[in-house]
SEZAMI-51308 format. One record per residue (C-alpha): residue number from 1; residue in three letters; x, y, z. Coordinates in Angstrom, 3 decimals, decimal comma. Example, Ala and Ser with C-alpha at 12.3 -4.5 7.8 and 13.67 -1.06 7.14 Angstrom:
BEGIN
i aa x y z
1 ALA 12,300 -4,500 7,800
2 SER 13,670 -1,060 7,140
This chain:
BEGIN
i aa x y z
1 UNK 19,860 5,299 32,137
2 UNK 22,022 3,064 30,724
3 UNK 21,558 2,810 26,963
4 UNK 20,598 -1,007 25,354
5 UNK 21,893 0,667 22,032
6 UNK 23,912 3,037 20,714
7 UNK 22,181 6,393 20,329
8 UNK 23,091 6,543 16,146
9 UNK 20,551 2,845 16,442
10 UNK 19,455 2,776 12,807
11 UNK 23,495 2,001 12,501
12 UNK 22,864 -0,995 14,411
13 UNK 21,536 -3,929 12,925
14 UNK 18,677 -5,535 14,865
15 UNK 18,239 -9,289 14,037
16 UNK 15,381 -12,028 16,619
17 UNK 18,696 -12,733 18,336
18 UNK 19,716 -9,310 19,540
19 UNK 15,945 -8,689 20,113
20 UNK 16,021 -11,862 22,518
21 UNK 19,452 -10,423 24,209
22 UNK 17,425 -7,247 24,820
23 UNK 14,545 -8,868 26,123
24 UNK 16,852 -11,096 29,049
25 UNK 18,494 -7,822 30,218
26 UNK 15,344 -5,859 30,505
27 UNK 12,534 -8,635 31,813
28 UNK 14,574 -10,925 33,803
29 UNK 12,719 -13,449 35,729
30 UNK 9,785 -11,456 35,669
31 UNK 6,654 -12,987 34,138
32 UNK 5,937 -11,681 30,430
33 UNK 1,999 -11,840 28,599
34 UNK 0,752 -11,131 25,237
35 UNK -3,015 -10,755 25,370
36 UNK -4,075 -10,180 21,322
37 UNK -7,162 -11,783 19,388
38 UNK -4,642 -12,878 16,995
39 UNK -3,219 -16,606 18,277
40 UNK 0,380 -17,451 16,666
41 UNK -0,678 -21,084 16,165
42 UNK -4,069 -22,355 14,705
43 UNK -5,079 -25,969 14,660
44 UNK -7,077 -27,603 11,925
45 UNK -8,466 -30,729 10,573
46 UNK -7,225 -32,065 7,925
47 UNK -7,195 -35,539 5,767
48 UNK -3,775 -36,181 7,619
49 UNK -5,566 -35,832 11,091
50 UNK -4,727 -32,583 13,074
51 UNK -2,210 -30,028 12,139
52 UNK -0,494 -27,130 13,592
53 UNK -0,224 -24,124 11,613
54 UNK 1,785 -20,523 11,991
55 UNK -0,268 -17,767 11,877
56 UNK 1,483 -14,637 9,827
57 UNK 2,268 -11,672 10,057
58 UNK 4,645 -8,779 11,317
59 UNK 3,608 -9,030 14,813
60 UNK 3,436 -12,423 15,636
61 UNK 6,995 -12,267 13,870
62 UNK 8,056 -9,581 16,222
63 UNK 6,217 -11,089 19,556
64 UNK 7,401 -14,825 18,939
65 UNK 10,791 -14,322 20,139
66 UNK 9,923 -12,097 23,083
67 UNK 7,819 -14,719 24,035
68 UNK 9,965 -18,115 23,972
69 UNK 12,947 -15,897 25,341
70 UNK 10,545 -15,134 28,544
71 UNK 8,538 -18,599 28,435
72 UNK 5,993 -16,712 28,865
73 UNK 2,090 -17,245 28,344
74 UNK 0,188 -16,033 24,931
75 UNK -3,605 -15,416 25,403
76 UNK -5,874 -15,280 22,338
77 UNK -8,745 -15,941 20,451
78 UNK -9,179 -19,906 19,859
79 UNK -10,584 -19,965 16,301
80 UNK -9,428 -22,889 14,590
81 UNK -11,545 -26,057 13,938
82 UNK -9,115 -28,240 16,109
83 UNK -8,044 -25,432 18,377
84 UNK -10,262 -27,333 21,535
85 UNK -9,095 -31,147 20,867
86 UNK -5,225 -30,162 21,645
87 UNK -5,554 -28,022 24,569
88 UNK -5,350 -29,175 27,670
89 UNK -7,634 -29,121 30,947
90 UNK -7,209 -25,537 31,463
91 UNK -7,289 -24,275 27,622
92 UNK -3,616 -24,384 27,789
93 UNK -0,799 -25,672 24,761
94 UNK 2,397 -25,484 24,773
95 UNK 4,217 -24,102 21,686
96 UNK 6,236 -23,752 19,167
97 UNK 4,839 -27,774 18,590
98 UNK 8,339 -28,851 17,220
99 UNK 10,376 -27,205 20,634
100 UNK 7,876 -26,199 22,791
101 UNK 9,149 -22,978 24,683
102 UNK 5,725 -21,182 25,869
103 UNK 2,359 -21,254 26,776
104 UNK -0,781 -20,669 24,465
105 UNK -4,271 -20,118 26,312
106 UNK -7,097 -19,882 24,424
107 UNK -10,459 -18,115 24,646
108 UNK -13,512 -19,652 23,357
109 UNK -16,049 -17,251 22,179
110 UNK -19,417 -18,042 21,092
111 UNK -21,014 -16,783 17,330
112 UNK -23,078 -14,416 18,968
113 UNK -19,980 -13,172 20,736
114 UNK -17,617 -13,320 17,660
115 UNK -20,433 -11,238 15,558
116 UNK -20,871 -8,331 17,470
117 UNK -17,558 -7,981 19,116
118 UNK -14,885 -8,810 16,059
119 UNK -17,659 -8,576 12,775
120 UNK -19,901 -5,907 14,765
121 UNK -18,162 -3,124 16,703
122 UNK -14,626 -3,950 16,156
123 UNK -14,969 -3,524 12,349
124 UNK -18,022 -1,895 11,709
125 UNK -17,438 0,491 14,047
126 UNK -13,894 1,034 14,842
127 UNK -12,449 0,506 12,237
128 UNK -14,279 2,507 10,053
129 UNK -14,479 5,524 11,895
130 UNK -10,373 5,316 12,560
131 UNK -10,056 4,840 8,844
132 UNK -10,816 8,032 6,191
133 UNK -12,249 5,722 3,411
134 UNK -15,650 7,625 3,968
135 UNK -17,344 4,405 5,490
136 UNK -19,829 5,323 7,588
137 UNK -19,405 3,437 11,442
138 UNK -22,297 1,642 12,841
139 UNK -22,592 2,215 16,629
140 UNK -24,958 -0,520 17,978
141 UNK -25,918 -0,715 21,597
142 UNK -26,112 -4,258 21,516
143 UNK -22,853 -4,860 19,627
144 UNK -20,967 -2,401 22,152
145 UNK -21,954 -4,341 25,062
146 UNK -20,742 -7,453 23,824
147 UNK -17,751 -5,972 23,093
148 UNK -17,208 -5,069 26,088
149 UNK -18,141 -8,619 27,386
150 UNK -15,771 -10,092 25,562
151 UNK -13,119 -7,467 26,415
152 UNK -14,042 -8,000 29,833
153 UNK -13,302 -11,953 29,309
154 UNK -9,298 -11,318 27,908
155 UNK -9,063 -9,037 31,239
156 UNK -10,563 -11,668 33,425
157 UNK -8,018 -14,304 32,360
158 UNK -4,807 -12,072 31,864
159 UNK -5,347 -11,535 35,606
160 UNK -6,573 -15,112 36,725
161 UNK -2,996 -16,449 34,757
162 UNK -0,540 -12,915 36,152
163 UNK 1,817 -14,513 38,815
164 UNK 5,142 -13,607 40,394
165 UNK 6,679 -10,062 40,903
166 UNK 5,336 -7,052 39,088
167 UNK 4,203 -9,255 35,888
168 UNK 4,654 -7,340 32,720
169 UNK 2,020 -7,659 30,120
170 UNK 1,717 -6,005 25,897
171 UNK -1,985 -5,969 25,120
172 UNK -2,370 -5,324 21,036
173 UNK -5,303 -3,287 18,897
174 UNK -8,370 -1,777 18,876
175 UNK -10,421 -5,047 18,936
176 UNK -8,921 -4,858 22,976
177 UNK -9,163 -1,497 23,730
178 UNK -10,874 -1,806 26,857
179 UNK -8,473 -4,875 28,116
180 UNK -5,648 -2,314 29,830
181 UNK -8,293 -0,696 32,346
182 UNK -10,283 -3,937 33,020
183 UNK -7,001 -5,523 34,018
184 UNK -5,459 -2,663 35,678
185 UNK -8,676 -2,987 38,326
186 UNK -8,060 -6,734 38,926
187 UNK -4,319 -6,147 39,179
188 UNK -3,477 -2,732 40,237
189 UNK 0,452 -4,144 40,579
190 UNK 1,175 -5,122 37,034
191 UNK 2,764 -3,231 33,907
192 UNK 0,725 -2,683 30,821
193 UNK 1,930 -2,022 27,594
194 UNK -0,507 -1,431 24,744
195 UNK -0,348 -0,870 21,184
196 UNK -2,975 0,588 18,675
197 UNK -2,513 -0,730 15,236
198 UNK -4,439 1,006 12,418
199 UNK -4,865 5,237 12,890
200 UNK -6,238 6,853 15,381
201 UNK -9,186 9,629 14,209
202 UNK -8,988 12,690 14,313
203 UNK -10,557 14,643 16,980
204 UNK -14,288 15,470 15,533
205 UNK -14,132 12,206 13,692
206 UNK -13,526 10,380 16,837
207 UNK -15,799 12,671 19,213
208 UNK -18,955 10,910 17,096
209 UNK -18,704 7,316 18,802
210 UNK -21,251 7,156 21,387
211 UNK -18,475 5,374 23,664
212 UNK -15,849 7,424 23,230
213 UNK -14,998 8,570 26,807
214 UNK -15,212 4,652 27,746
215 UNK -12,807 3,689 25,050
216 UNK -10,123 6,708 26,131
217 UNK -10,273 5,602 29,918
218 UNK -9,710 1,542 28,916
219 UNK -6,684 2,831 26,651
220 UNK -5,036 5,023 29,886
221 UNK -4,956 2,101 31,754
222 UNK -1,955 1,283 30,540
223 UNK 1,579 2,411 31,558
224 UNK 2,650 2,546 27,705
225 UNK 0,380 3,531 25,178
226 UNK 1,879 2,950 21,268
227 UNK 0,913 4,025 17,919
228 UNK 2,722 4,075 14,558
229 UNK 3,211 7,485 13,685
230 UNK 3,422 10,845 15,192
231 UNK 0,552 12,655 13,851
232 UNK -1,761 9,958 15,189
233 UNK -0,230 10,586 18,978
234 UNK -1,253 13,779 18,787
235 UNK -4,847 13,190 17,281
236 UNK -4,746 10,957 20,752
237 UNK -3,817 13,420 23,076
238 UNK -6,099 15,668 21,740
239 UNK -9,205 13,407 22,160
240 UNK -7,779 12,836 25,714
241 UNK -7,790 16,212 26,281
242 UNK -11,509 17,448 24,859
243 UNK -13,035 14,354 26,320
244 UNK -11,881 13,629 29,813
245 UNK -10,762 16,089 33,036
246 UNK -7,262 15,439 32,228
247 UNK -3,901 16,902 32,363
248 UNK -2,446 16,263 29,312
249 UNK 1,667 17,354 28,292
250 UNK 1,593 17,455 24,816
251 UNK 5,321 18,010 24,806
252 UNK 6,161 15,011 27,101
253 UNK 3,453 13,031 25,116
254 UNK 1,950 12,204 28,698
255 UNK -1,513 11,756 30,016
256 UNK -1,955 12,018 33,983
257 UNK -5,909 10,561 34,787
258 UNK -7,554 9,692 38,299
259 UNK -3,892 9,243 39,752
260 UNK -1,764 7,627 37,286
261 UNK 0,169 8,388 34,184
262 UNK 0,084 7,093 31,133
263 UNK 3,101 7,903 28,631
264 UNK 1,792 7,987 24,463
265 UNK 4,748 7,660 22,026
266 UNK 5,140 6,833 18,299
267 UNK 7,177 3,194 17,562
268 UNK 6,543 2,730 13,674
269 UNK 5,910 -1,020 12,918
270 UNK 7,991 -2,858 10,294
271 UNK 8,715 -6,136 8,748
272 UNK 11,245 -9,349 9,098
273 UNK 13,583 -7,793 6,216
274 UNK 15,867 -10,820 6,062
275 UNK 13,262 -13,524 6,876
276 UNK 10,897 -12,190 3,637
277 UNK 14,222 -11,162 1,586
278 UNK 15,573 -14,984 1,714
279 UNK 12,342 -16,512 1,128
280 UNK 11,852 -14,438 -1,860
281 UNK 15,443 -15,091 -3,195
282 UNK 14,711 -19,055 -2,816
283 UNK 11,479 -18,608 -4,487
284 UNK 12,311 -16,323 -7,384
285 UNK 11,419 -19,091 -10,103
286 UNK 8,452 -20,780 -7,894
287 UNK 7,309 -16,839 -8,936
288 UNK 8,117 -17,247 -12,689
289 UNK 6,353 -20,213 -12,489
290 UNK 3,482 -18,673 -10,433
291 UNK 3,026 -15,846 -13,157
292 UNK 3,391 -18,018 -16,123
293 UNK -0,143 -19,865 -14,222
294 UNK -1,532 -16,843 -13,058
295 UNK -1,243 -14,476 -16,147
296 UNK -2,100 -16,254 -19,459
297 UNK -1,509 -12,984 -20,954
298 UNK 1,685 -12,260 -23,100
299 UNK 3,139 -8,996 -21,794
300 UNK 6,482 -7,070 -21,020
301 UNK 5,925 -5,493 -17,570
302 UNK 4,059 -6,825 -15,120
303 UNK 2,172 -4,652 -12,298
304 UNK 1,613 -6,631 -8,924
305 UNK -0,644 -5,847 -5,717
306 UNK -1,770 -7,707 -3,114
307 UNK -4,303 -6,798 -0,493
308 UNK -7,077 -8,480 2,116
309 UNK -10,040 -7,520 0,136
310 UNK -11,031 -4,106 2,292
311 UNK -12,214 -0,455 1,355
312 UNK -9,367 1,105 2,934
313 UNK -6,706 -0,149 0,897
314 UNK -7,564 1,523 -2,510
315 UNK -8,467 -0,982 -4,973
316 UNK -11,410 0,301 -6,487
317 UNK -8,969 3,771 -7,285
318 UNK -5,857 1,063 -8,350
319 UNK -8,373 0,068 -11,189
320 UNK -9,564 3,464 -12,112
321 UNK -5,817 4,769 -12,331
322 UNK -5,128 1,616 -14,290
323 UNK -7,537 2,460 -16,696
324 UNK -6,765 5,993 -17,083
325 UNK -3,484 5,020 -17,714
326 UNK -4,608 2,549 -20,825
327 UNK -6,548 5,463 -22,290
328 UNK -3,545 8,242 -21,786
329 UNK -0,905 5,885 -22,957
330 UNK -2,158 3,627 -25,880
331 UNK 1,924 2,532 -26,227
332 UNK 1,703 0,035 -23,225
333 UNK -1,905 -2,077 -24,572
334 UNK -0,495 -5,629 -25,225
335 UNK 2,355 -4,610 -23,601
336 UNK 1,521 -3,917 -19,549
337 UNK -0,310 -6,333 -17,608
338 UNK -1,704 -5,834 -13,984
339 UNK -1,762 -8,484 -11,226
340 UNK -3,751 -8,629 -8,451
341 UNK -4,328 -10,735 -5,752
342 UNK -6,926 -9,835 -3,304
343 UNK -7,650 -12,411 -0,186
344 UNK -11,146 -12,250 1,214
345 UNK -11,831 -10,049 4,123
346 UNK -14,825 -9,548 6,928
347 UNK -17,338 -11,664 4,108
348 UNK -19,910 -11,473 7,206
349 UNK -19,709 -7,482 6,712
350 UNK -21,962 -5,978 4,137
351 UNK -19,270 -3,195 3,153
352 UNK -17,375 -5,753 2,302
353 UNK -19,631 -7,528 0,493
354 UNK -20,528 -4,216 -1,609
355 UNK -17,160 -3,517 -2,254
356 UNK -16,387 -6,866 -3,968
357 UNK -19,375 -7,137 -5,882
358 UNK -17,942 -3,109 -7,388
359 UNK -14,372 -4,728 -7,471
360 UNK -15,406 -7,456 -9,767
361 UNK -17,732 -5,110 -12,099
362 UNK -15,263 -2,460 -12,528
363 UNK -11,889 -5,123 -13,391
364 UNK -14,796 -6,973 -15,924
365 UNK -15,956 -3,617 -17,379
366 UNK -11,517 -2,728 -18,201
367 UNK -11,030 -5,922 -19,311
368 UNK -13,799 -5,608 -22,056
369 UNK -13,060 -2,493 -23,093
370 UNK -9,116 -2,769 -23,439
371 UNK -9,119 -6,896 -24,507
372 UNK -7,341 -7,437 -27,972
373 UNK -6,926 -11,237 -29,087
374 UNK -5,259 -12,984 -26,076
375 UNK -4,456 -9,790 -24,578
376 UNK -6,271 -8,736 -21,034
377 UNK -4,668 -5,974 -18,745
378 UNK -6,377 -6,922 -14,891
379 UNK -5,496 -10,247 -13,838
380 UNK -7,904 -10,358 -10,442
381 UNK -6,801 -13,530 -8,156
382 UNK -9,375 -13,861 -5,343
383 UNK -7,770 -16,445 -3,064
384 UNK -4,969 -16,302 -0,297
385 UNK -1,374 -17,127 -1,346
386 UNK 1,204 -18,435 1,174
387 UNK 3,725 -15,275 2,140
388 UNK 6,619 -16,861 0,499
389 UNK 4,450 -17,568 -3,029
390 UNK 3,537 -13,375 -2,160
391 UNK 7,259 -12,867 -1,895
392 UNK 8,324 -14,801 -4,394
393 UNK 5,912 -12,639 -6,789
394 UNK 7,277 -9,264 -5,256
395 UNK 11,045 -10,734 -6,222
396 UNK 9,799 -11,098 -10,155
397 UNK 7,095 -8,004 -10,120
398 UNK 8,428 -4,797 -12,390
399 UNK 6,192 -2,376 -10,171
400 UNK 4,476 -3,172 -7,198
401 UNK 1,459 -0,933 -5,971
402 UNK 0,210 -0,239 -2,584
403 UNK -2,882 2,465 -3,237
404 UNK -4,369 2,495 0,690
405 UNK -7,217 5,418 1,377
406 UNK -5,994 5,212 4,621
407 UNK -3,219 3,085 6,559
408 UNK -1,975 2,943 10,076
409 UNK 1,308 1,427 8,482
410 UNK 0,927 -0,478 5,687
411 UNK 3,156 -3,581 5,977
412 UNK 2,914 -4,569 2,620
413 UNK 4,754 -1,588 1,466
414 UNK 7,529 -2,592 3,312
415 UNK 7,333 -6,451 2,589
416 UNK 7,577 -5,349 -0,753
417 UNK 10,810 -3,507 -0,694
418 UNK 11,995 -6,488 1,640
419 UNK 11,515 -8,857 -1,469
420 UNK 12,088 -7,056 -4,397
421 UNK 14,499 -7,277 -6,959
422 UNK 17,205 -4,532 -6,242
423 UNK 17,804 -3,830 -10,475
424 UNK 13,668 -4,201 -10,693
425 UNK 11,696 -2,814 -8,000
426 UNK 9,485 -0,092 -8,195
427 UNK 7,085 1,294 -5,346
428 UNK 3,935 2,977 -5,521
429 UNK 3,100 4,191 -2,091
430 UNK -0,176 6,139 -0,978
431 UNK 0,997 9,275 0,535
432 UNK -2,013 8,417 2,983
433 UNK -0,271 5,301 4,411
434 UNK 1,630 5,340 6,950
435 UNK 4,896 3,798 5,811
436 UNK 4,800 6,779 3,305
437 UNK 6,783 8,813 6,365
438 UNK 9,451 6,515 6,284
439 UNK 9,325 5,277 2,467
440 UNK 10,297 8,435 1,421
441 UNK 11,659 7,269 -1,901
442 UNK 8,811 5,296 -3,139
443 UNK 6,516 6,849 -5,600
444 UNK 4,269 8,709 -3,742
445 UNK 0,311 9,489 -4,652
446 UNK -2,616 10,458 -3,678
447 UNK -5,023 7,945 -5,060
448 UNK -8,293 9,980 -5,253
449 UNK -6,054 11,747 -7,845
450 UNK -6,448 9,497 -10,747
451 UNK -4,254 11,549 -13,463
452 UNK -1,823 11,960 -11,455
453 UNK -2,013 8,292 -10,449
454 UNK -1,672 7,261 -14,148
455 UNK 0,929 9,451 -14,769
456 UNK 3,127 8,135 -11,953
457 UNK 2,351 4,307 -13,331
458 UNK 4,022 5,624 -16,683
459 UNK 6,806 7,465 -14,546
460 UNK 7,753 4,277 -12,446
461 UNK 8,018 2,235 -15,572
462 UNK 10,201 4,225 -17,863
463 UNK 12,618 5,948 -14,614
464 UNK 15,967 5,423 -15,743
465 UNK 17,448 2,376 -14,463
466 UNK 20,524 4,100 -12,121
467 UNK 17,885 5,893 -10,326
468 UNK 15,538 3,136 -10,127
469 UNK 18,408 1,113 -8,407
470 UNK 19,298 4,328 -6,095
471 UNK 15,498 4,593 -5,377
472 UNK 15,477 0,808 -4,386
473 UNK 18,534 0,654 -2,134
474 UNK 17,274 3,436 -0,499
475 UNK 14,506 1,990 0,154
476 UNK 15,777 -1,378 1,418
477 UNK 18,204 0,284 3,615
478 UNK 15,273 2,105 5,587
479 UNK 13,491 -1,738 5,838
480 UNK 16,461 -3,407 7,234
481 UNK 18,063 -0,961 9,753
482 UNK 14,401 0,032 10,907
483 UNK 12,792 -4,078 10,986
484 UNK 10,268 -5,668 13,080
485 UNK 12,875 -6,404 16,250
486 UNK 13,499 -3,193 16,676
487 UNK 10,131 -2,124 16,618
488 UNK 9,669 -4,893 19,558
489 UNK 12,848 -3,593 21,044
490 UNK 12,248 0,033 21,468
491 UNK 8,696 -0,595 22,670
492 UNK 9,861 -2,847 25,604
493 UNK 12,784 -0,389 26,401
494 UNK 10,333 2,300 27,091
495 UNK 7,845 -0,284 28,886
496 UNK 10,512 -1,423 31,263
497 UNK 11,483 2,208 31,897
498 UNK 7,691 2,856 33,194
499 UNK 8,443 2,054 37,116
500 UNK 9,545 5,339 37,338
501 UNK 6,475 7,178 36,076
502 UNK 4,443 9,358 38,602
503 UNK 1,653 8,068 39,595
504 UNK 2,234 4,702 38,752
């Protein structure tokens, strides 16, 4: 097979551009679809009439250029408040709205719908029992059928809107797990790629969902099945092969099932390193002025962390380490400050209701007890920030702090090391993330271990500054040679690849 890349590929420098090159050599004229809940343009009213705005994250960033390079069609969720007045007859837009290059159709779900597939099962189900942050799933009957319902919906119109030779379609998460198999029986012909963004349980973890044989077979429909690291491939294959008459080749990560195969591999997901590193650069004193509004509080080194307001990520045991440090290391009160910014998550969910009510007690009850004059350590900032005011933060932050229970990837992570100072950074990293494979030179803990947690806060700060810089590049170099495009890039290689599979 003739290789897209050279073989030494973290050498090679993938940019949107080369990522587009890729994607004209290996689609063609065939006919490219994204089917994910997540729509890369919402609509909304506003005092200036209707405006058009870009959803974020890594990967719409990634799937954006695939997309216009193909002209292909987008098919999501339609959940802003002016998403139905600019569509047209057939729930269609085209997009970007300044040089429209591809199609956007939507699907309109009702409340009932969007509460027990996306608030219900999705994440009080799934999610929870794929994430170790000792949430217990709720497995409702009634919530698992409409999930289905409304996975049977994206199937129904990814194969009403499929046209032209073997059509090639990339299906995305959990909330869709069921999509590849419904559309595989509506279009035997086409090629499915799917990718599973947050972990995937282990074995007797995942054995306890009620649907679990269900969920496995709507997965194998696809040609290409995708998830960030190793470990969670073979957790995979080993459901696969306890819960279904299967042959499964742990060595050629491949699942053969009622006549077709179904390849598993591991593509870790990453960032837009130059897109977030020039946006922080140009807004490195909108951040000075950011903390200067944000933190009254005089202080010498500021801590920064920024998370959608969820149990997995930690913050509950970011505050307890925080205070532990204060009490072991009296030198840094009036001295060390801690921001964090935490955008509201799921509010419909009562988890998530619980844990912000404990969130807000336990920064209150550190605040009182370590507060001298003007003097406060937790700075907590519940509202969403733009991503460049986030990067611009990361640029002027001394440490930044990613504490997740459990994380498929952890994007933030690697955001941060996108945008951070080279002479300033510092990176706390979970060990239980996923980016903490890759990150390697980040400061790794475990954060149910608050000592040691505290004691890594005070070993960030005073590191000596040569091996803080070392620390740093080597972080940024893993970022940049190992982005988002490349990511999209070795995913479609391997998609493309599929016709030959057995089976198939």
């Amino acid at each position: 097979m003739k290789m897209d890349h050279p073989q030494d590929d973290h050498k090679y420098l993938w940019t949107k551009n080369s990522l587009a090159e890729l994607v004209k050599r290996r689609i063609g004229d065939r006919d490219f679809y994204v089917v994910f809940q997540d729509e890369p343009y919402r609509h909304t009213k506003t005092s200036r009439g209707i405006v058009s705005n870009r959803s974020v994250g890594g990967v719409i960033a990634a799937l954006e250029p695939i997309i216009r390079t193909t002209n292909g069609l987008w098919i999501a969720w339609g959940r802003g408040d002016a998403d139905r007045l600019v569509v047209d007859a057939n729930d269609r837009i085209k997009l970007p709205p300044d040089n429209p290059q591809y199609n956007l159709w939507r699907i309109w779900l009702s409340k009932k719908e969007v509460d027990e597939w996306y608030y219900g099962f999705a994440n009080s189900a799934l999610w929870p029992l794929a994430h170790i942050a000792h949430v217990r799933p709720e497995f409702k009957k009634t919530e698992w059928e409409t999930f289905k319902k409304v996975n049977l919906s994206f199937a129904r119109i990814a194969a009403e809107a499929a046209t032209g030779k073997d059509p090639l379609f990339w299906v995305h998460d959990y909330q869709l797990a069921l999509v590849p198999q419904y559309l595989r029986e509506r279009r035997p012909d086409v090629t499915i790629g799917f990718f599973w963004h947050i972990p995937w349980p282990v074995r007797e973890i995942f054995r306890i969902c009620p649907w679990r044989k269900e969920i496995l077979e709507g997965l194998l429909g696809a040609d290409l099945l995708g998830f960030h690291i190793g470990s969670y491939v073979r957790a995979f294959l080993a459901s696969v092969a306890h819960e279904l008459e299967a042959k499964v080749d742990f060595d050629a990560n491949t699942v053969e099932y009622r006549g077709r195969t179904t390849r598993v591999g591991a593509f870790p997901i990453s960032v837009d390193y130059g897109g977030i590193e020039d946006q922080a650069i140009s807004g490195q004193d909108r951040g000075r002025d950011l903390i200067r509004e944000l933190v009254p509080s005089p202080h010498r080194v500021l801590a920064f962390s920024a998370d959608r307001l969820d149990y997995t990520k930690g913050i509950l045991e970011r505050l307890r380490a925080t205070d532990r440090f204060l009490e072991k290391y009296p030198e840094y009160k009036g001295q060390f400050v801690f921001l964090m910014v935490v955008s509201p998550s799921r509010t419909l969910v009562p988890a998530y209701q619980n844990l912000r009510r404990d969130v807000l007690e336990l920064a209150e009850k550190i605040n009182f007890k370590y507060t001298v004059d003007v003097w406060w350590p937790i700075h907590l900032i519940e509202r969403s920030f733009s991503p460049s005011d986030i990067y611009s933060l990361y640029r002027n932050a001394d440490l930044a702090v990613v504490s997740s229970l459990h994380d498929g990837m952890n994007l933030v992570a690697k955001e941060y090391v996108a945008a951070a100072h080279p002479k300033r950074g510092r990176l706390i990293l979970s060990e239980f993330a996923g980016a903490a494979k890759e990150l390697t030179d980040a400061f790794l803990v475990n954060p149910y271990d608050t000592e040691q947690f505290a004691d890594t806060i005070k070993t960030a700060l005073e590191i000596p500054l040569k091996e803080r810089e070392a620390r740093m590049q080597s972080l940024k170099t893993q970022v940049r040679d190992k982005n988002v495009y490349r990511w999209a890039g070795k995913f479609l290689t391997e998609l493309t690849d599929v016709k030959s599979t057995p089976g198939k």
